[in-house]
ModelCIF file with pLDDT and N, C-alpha, C, O atoms, coordinates in Angstrom:
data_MODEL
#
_entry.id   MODEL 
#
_entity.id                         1 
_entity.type                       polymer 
_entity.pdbx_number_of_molecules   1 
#
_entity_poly.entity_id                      1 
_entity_poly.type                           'polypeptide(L)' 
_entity_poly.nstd_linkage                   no 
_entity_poly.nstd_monomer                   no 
_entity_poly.pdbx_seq_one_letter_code       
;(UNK)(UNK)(UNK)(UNK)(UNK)(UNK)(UNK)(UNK)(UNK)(UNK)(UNK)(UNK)(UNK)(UNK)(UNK)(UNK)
(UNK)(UNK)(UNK)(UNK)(UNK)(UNK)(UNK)(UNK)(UNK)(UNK)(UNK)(UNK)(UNK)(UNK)(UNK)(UNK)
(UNK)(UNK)(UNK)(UNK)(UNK)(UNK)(UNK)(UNK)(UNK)(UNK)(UNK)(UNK)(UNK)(UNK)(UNK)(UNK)
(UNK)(UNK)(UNK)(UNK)
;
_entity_poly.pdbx_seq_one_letter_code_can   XXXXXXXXXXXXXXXXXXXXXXXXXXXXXXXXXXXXXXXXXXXXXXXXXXXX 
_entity_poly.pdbx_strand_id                 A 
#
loop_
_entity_poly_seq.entity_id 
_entity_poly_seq.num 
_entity_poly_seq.mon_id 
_entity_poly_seq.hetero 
1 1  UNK n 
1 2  UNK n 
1 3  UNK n 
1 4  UNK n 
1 5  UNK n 
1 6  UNK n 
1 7  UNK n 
1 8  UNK n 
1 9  UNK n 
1 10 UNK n 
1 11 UNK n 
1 12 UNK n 
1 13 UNK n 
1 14 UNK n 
1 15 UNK n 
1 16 UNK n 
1 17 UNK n 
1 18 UNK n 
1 19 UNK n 
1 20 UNK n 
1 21 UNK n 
1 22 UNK n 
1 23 UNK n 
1 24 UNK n 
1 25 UNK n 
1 26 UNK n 
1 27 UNK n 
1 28 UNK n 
1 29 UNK n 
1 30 UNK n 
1 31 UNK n 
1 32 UNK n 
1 33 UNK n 
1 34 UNK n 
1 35 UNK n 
1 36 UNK n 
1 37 UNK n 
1 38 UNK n 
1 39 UNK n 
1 40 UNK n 
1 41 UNK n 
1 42 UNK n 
1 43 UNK n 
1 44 UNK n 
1 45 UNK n 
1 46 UNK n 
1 47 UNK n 
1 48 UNK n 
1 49 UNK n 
1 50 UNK n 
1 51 UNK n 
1 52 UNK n 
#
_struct_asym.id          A 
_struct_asym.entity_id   1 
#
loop_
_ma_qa_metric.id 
_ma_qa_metric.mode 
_ma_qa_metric.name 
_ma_qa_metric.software_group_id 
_ma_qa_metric.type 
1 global pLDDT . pLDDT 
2 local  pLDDT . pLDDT 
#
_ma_qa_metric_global.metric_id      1 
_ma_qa_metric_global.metric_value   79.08 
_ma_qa_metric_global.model_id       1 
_ma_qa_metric_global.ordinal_id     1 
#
loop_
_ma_qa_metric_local.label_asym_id 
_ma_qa_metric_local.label_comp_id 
_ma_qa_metric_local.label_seq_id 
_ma_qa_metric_local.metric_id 
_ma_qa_metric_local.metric_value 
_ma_qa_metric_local.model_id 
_ma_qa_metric_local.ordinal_id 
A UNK 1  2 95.00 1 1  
A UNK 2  2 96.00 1 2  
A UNK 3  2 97.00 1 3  
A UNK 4  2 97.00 1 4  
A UNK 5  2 97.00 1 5  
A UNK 6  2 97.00 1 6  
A UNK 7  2 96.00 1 7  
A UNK 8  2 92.00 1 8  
A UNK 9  2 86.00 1 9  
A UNK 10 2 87.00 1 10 
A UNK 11 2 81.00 1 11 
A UNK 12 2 76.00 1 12 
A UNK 13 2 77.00 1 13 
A UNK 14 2 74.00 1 14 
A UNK 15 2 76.00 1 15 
A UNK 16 2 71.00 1 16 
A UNK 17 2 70.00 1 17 
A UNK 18 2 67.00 1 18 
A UNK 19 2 65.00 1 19 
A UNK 20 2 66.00 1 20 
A UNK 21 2 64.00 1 21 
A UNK 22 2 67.00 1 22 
A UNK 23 2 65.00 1 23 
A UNK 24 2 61.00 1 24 
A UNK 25 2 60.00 1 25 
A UNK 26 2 62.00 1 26 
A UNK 27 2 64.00 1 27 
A UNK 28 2 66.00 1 28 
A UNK 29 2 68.00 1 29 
A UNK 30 2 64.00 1 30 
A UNK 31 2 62.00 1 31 
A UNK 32 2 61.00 1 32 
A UNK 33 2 66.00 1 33 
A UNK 34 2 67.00 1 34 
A UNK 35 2 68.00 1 35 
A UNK 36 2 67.00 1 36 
A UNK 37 2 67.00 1 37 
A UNK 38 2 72.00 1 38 
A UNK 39 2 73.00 1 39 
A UNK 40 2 77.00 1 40 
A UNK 41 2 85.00 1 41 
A UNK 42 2 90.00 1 42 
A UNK 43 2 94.00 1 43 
A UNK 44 2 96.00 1 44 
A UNK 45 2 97.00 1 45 
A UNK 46 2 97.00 1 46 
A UNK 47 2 97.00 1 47 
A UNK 48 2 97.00 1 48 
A UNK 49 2 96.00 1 49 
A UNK 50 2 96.00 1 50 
A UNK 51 2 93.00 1 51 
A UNK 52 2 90.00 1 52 
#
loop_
_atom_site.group_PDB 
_atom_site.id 
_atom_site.type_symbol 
_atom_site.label_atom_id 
_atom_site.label_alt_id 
_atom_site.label_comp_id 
_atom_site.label_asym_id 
_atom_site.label_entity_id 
_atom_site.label_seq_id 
_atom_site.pdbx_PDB_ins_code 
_atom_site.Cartn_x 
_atom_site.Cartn_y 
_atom_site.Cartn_z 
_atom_site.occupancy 
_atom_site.B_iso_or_equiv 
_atom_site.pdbx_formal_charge 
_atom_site.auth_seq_id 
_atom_site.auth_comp_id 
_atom_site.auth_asym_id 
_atom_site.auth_atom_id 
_atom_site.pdbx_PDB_model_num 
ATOM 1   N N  . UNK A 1 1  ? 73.014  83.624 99.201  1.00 95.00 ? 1  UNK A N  1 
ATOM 2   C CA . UNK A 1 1  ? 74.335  83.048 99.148  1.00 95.00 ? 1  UNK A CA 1 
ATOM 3   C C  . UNK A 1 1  ? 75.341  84.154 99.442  1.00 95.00 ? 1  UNK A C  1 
ATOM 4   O O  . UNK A 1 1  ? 75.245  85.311 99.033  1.00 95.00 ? 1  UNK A O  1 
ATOM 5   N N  . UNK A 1 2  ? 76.283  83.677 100.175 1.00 96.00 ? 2  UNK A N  1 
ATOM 6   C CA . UNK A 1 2  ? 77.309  84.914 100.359 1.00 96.00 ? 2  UNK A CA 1 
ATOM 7   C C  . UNK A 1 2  ? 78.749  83.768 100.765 1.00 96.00 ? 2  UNK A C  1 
ATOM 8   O O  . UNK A 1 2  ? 78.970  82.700 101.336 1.00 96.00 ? 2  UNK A O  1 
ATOM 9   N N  . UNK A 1 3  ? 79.627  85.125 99.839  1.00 97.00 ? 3  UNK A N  1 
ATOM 10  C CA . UNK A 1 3  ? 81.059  84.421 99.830  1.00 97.00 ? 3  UNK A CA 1 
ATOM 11  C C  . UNK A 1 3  ? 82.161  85.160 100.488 1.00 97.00 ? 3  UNK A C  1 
ATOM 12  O O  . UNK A 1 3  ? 82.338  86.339 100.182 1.00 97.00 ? 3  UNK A O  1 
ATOM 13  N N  . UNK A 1 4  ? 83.004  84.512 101.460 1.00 97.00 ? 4  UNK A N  1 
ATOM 14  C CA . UNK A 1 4  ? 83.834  85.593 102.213 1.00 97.00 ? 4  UNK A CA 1 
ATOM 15  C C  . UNK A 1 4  ? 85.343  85.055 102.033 1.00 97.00 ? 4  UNK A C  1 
ATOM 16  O O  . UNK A 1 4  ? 85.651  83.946 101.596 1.00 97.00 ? 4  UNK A O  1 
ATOM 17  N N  . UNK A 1 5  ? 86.200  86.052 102.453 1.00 97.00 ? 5  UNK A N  1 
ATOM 18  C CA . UNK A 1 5  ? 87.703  86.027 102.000 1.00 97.00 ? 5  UNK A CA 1 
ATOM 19  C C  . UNK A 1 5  ? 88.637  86.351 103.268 1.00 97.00 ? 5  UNK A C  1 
ATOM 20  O O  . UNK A 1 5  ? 88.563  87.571 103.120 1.00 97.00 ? 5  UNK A O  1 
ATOM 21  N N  . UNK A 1 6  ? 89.171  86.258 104.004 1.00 97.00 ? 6  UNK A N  1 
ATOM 22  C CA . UNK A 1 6  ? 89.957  86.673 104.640 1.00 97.00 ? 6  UNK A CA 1 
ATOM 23  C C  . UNK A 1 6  ? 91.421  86.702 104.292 1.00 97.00 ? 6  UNK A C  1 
ATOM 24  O O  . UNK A 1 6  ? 91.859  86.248 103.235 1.00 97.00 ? 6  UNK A O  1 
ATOM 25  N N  . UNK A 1 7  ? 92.177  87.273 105.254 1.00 96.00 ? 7  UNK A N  1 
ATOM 26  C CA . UNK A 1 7  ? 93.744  86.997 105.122 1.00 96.00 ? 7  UNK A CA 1 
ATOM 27  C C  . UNK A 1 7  ? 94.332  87.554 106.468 1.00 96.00 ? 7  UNK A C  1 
ATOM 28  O O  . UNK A 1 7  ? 93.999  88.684 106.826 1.00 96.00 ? 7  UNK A O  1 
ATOM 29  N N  . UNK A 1 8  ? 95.083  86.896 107.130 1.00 92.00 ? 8  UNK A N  1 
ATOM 30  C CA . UNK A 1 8  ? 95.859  87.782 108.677 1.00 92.00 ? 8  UNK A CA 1 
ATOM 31  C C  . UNK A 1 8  ? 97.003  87.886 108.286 1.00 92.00 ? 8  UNK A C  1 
ATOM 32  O O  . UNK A 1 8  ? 97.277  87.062 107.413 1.00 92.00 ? 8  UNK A O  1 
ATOM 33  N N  . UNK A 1 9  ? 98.079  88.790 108.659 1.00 86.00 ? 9  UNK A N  1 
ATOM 34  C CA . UNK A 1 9  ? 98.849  88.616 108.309 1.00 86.00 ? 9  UNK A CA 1 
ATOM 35  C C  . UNK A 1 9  ? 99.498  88.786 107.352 1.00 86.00 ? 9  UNK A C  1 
ATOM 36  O O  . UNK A 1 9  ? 100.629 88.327 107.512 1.00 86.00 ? 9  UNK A O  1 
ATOM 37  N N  . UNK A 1 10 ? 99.293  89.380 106.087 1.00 87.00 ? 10 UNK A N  1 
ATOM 38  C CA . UNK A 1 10 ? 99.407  89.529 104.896 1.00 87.00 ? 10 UNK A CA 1 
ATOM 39  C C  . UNK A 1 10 ? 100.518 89.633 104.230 1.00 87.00 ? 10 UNK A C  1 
ATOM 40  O O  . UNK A 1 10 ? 100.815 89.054 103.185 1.00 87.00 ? 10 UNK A O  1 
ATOM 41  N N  . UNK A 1 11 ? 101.487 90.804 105.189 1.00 81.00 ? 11 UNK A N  1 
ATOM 42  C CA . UNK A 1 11 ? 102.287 90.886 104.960 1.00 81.00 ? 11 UNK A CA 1 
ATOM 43  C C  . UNK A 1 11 ? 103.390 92.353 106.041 1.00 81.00 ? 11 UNK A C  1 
ATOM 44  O O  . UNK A 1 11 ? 102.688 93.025 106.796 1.00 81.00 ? 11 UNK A O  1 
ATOM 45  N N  . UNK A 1 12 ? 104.597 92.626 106.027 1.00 76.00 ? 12 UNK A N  1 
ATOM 46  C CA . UNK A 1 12 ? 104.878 93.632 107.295 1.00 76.00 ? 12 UNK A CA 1 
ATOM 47  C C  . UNK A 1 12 ? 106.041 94.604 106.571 1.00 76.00 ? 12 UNK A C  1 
ATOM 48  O O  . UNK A 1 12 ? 107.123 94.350 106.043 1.00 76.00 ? 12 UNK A O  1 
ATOM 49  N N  . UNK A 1 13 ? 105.562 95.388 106.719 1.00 77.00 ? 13 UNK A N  1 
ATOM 50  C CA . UNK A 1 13 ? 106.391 96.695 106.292 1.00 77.00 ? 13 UNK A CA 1 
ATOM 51  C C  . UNK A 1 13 ? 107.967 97.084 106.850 1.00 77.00 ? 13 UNK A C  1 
ATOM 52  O O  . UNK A 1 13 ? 108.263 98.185 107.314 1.00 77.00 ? 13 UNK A O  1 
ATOM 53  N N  . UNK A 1 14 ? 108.451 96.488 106.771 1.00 74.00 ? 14 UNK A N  1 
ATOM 54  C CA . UNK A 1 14 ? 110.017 96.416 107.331 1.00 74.00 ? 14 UNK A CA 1 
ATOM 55  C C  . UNK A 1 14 ? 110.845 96.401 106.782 1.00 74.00 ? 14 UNK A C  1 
ATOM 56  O O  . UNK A 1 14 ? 110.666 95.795 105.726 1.00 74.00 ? 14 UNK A O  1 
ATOM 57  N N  . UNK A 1 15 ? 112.728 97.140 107.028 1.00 76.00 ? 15 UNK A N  1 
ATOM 58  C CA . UNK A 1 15 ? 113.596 96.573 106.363 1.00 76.00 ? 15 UNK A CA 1 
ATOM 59  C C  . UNK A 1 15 ? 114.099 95.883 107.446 1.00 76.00 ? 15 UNK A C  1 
ATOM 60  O O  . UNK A 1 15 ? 115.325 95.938 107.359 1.00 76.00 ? 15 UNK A O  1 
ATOM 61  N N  . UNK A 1 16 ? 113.811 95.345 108.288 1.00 71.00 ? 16 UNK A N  1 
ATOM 62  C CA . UNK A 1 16 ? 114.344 94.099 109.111 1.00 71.00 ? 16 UNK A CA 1 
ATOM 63  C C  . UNK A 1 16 ? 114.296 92.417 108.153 1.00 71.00 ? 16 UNK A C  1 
ATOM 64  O O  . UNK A 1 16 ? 113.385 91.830 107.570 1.00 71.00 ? 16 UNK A O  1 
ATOM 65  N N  . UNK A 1 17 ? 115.763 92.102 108.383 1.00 70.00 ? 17 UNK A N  1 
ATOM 66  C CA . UNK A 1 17 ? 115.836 90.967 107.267 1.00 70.00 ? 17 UNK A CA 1 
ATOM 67  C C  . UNK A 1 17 ? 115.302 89.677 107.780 1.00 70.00 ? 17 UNK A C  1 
ATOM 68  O O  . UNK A 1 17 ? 114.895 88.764 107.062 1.00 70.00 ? 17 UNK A O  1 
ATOM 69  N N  . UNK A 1 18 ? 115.346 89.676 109.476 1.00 67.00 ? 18 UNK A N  1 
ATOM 70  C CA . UNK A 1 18 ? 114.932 88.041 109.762 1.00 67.00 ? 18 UNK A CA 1 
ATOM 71  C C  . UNK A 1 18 ? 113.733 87.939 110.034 1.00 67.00 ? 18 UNK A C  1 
ATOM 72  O O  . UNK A 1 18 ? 112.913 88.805 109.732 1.00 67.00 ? 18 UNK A O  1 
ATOM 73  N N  . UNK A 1 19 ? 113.352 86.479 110.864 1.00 65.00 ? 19 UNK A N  1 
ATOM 74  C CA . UNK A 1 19 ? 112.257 86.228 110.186 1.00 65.00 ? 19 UNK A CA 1 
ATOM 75  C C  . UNK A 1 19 ? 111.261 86.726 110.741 1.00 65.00 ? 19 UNK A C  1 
ATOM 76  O O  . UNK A 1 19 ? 110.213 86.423 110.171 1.00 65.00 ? 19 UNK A O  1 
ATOM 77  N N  . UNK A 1 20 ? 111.118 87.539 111.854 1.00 66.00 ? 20 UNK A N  1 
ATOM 78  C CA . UNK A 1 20 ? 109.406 88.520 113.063 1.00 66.00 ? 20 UNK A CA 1 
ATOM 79  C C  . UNK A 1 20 ? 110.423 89.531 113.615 1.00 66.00 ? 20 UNK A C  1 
ATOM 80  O O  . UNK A 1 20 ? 111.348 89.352 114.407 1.00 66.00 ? 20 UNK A O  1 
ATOM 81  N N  . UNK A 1 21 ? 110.082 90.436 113.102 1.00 64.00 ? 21 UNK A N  1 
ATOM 82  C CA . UNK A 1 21 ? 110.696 91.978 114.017 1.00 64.00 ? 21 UNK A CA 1 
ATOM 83  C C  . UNK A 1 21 ? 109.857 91.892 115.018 1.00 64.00 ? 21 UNK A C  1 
ATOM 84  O O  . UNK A 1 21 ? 109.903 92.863 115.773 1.00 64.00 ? 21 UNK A O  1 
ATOM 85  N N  . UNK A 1 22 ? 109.129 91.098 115.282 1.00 67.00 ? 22 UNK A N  1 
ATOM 86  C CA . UNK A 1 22 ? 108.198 91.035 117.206 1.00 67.00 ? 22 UNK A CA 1 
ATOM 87  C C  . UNK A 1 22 ? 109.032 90.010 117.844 1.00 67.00 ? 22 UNK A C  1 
ATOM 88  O O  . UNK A 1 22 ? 108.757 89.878 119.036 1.00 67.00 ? 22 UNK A O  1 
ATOM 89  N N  . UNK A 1 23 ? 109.943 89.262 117.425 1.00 65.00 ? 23 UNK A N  1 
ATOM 90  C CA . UNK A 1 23 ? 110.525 87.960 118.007 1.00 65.00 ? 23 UNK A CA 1 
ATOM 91  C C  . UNK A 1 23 ? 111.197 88.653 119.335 1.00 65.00 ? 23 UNK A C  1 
ATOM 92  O O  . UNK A 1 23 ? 111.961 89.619 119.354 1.00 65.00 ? 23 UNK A O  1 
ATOM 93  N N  . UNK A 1 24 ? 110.553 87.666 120.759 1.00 61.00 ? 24 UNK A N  1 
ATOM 94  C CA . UNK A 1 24 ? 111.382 88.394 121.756 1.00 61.00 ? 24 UNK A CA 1 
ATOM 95  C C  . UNK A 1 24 ? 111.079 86.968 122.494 1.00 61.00 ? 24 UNK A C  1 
ATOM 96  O O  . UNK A 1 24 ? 110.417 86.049 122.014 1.00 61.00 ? 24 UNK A O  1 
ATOM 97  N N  . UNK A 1 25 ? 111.571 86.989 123.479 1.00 60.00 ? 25 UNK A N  1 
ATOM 98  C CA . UNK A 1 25 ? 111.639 85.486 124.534 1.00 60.00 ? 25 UNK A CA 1 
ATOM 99  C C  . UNK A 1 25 ? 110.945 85.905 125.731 1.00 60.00 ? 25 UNK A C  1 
ATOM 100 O O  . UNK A 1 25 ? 110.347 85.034 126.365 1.00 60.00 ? 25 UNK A O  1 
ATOM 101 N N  . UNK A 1 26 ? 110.927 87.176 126.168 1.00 62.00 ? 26 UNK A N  1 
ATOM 102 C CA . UNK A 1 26 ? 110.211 87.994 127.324 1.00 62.00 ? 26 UNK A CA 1 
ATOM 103 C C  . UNK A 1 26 ? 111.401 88.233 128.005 1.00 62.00 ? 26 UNK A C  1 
ATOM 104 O O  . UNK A 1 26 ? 111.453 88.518 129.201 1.00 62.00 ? 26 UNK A O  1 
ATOM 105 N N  . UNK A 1 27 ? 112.284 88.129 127.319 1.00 64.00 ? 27 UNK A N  1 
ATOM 106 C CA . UNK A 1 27 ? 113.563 88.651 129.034 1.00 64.00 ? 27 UNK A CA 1 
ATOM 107 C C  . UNK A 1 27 ? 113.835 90.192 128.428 1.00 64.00 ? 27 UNK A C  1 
ATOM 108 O O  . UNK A 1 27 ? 113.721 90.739 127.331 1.00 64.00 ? 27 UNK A O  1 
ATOM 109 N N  . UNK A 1 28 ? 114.314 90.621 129.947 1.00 66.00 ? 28 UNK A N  1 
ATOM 110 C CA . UNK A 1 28 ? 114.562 91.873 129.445 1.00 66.00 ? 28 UNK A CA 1 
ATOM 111 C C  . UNK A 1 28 ? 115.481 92.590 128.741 1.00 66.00 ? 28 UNK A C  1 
ATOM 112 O O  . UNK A 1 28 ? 115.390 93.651 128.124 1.00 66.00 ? 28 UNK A O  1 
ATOM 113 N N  . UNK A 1 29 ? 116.344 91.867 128.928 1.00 68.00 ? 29 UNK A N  1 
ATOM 114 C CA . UNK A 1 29 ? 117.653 92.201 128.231 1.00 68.00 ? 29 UNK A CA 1 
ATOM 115 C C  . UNK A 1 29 ? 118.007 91.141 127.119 1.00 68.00 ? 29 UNK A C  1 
ATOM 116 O O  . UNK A 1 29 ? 118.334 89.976 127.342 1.00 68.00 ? 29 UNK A O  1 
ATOM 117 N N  . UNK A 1 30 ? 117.870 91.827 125.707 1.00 64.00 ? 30 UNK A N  1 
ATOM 118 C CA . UNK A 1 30 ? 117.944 91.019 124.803 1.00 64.00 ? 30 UNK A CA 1 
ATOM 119 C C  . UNK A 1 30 ? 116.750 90.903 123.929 1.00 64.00 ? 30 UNK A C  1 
ATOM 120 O O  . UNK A 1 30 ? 116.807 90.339 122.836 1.00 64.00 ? 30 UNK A O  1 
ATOM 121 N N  . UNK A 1 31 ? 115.393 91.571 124.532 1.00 62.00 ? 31 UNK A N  1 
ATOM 122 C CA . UNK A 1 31 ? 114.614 91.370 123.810 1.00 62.00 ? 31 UNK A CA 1 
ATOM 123 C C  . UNK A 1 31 ? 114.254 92.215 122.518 1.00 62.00 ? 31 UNK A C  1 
ATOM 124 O O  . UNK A 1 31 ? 114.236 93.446 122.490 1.00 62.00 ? 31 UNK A O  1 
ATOM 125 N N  . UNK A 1 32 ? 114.016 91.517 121.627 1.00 61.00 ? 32 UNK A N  1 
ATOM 126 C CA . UNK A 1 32 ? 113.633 91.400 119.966 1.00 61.00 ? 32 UNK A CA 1 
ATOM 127 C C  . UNK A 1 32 ? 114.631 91.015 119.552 1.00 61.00 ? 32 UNK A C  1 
ATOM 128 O O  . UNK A 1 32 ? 114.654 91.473 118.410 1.00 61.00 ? 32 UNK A O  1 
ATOM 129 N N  . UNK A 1 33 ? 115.652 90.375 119.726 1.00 66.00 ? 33 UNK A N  1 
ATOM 130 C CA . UNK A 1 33 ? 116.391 89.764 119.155 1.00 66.00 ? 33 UNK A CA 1 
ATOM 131 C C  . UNK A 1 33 ? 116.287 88.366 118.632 1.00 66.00 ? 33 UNK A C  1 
ATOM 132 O O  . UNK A 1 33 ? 115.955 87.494 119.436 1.00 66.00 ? 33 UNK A O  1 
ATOM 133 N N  . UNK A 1 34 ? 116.501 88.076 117.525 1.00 67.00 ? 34 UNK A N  1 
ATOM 134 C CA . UNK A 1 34 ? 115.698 86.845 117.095 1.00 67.00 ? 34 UNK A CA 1 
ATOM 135 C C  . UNK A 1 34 ? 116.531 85.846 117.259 1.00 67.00 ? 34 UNK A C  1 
ATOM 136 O O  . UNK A 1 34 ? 117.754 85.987 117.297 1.00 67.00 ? 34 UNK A O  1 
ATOM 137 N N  . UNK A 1 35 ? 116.054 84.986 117.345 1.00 68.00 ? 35 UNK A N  1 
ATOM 138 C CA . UNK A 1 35 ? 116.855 83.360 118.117 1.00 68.00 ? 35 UNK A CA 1 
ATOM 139 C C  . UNK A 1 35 ? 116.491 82.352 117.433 1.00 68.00 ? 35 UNK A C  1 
ATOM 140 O O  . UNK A 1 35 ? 116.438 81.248 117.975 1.00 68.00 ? 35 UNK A O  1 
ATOM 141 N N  . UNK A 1 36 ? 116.073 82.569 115.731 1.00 67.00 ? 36 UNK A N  1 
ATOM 142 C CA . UNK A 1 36 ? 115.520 81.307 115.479 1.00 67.00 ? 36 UNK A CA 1 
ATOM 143 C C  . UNK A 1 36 ? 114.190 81.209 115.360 1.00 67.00 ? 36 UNK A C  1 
ATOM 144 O O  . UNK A 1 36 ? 113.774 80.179 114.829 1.00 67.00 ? 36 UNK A O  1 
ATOM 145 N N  . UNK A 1 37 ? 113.284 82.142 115.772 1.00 67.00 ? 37 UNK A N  1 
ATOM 146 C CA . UNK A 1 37 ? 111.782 81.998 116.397 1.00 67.00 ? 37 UNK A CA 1 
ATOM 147 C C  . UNK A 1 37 ? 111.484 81.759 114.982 1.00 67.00 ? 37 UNK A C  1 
ATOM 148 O O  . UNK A 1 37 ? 112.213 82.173 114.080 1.00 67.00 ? 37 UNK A O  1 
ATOM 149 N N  . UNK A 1 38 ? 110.123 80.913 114.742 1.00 72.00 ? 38 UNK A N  1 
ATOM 150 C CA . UNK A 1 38 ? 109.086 81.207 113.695 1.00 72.00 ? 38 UNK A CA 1 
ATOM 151 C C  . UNK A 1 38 ? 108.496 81.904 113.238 1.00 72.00 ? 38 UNK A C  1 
ATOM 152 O O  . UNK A 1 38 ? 107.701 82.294 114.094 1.00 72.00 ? 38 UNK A O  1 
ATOM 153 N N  . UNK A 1 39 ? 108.279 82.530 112.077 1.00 73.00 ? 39 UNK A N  1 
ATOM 154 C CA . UNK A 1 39 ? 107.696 83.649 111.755 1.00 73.00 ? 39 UNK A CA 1 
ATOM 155 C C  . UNK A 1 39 ? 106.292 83.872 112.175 1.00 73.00 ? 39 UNK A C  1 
ATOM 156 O O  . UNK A 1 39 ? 105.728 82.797 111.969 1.00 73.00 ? 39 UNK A O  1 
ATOM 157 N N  . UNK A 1 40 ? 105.585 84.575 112.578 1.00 77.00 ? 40 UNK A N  1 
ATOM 158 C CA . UNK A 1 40 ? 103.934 84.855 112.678 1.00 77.00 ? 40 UNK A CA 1 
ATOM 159 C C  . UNK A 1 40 ? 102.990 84.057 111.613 1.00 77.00 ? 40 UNK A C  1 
ATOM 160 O O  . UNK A 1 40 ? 102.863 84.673 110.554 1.00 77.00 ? 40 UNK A O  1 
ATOM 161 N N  . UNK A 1 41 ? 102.407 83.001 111.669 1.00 85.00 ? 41 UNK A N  1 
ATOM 162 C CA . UNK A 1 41 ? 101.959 82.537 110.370 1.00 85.00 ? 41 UNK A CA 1 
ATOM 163 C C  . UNK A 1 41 ? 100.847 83.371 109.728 1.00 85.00 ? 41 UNK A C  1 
ATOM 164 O O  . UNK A 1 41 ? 100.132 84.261 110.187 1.00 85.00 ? 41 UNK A O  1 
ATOM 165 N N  . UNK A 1 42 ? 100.919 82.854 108.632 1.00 90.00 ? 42 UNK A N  1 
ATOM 166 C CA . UNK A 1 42 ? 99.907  83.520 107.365 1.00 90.00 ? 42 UNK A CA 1 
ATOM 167 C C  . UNK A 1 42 ? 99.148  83.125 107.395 1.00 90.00 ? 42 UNK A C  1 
ATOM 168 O O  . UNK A 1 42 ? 99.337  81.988 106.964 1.00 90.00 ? 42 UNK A O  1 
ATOM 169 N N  . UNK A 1 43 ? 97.496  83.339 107.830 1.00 94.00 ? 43 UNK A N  1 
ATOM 170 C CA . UNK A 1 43 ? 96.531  82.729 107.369 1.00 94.00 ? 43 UNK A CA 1 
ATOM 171 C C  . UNK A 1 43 ? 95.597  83.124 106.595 1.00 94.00 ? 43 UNK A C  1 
ATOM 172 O O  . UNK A 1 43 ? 95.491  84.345 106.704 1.00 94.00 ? 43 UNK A O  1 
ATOM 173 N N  . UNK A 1 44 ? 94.618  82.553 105.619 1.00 96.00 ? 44 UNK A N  1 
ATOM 174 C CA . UNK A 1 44 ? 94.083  82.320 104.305 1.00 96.00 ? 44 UNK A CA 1 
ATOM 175 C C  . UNK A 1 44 ? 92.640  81.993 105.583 1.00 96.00 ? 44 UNK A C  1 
ATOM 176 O O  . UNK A 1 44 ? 92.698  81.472 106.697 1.00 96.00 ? 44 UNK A O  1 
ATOM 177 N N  . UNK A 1 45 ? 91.255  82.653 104.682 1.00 97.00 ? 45 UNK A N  1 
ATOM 178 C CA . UNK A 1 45 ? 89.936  81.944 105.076 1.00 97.00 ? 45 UNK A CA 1 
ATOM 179 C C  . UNK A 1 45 ? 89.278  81.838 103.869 1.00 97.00 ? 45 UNK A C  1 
ATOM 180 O O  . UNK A 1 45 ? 89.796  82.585 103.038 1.00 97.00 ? 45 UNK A O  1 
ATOM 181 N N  . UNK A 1 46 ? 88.258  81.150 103.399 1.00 97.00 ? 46 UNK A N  1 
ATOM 182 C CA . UNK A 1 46 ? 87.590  81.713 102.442 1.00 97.00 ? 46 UNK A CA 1 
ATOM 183 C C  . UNK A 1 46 ? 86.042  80.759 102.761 1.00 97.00 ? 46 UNK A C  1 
ATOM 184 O O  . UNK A 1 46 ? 85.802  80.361 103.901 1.00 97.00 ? 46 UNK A O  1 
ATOM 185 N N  . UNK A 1 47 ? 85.406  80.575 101.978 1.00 97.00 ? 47 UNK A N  1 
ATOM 186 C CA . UNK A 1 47 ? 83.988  79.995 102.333 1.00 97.00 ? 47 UNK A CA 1 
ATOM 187 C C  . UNK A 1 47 ? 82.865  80.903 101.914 1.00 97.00 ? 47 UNK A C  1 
ATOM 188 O O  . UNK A 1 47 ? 82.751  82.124 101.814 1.00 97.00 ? 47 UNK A O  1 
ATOM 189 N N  . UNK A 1 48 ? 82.068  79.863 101.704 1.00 97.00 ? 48 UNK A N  1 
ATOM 190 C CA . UNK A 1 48 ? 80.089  80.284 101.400 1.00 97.00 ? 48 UNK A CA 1 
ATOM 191 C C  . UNK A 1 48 ? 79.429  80.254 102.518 1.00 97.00 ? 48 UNK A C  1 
ATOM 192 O O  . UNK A 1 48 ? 79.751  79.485 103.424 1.00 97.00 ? 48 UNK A O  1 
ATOM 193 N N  . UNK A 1 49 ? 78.450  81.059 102.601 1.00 96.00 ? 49 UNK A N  1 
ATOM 194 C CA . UNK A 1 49 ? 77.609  80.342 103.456 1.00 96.00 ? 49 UNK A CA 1 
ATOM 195 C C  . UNK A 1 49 ? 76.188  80.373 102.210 1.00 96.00 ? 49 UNK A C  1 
ATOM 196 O O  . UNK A 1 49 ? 76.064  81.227 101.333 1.00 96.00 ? 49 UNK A O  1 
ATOM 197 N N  . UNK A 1 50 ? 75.289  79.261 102.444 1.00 96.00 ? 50 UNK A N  1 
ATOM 198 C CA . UNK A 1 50 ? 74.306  78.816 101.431 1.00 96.00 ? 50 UNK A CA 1 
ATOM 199 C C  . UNK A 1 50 ? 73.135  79.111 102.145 1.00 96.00 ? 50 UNK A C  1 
ATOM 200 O O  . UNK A 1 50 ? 73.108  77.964 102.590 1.00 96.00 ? 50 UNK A O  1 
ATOM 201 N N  . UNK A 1 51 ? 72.083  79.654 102.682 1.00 93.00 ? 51 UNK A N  1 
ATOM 202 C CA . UNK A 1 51 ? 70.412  80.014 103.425 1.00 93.00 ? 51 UNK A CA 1 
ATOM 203 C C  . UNK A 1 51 ? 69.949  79.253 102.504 1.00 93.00 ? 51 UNK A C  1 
ATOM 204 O O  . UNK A 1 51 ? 70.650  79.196 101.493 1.00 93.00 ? 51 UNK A O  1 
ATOM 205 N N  . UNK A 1 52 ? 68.669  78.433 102.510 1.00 90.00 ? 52 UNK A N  1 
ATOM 206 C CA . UNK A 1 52 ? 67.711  77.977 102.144 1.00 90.00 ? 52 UNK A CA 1 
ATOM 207 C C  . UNK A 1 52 ? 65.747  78.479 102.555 1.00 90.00 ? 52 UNK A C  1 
ATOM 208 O O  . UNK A 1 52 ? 64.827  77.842 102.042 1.00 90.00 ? 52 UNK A O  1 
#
């Protein structure tokens, strides 16, 4: 039996206040400036796997 945990994302070391210091649109001028974008989501794994 074996049990696993993940996490992406966890968390980002910044004093940038909004919401992805990666937020960019691809243009060149202007980019990382945030516009609203969604943050990078958080994801959670966890699970068994059971052998017989």
């Amino acid at each position: 039996m074996r049990f696993y945990v993940s996490v992406n994302n966890l968390f980002t070391l910044t004093k940038y206040r909004g919401f992805d210091p990666s937020a960019s649109d691809g243009s060149p001028i202007g980019g990382g400036i945030d516009y609203g974008f969604y943050p990078v989501p958080r994801t959670f794994l966890a699970g068994v796997n059971v052998k017989f």
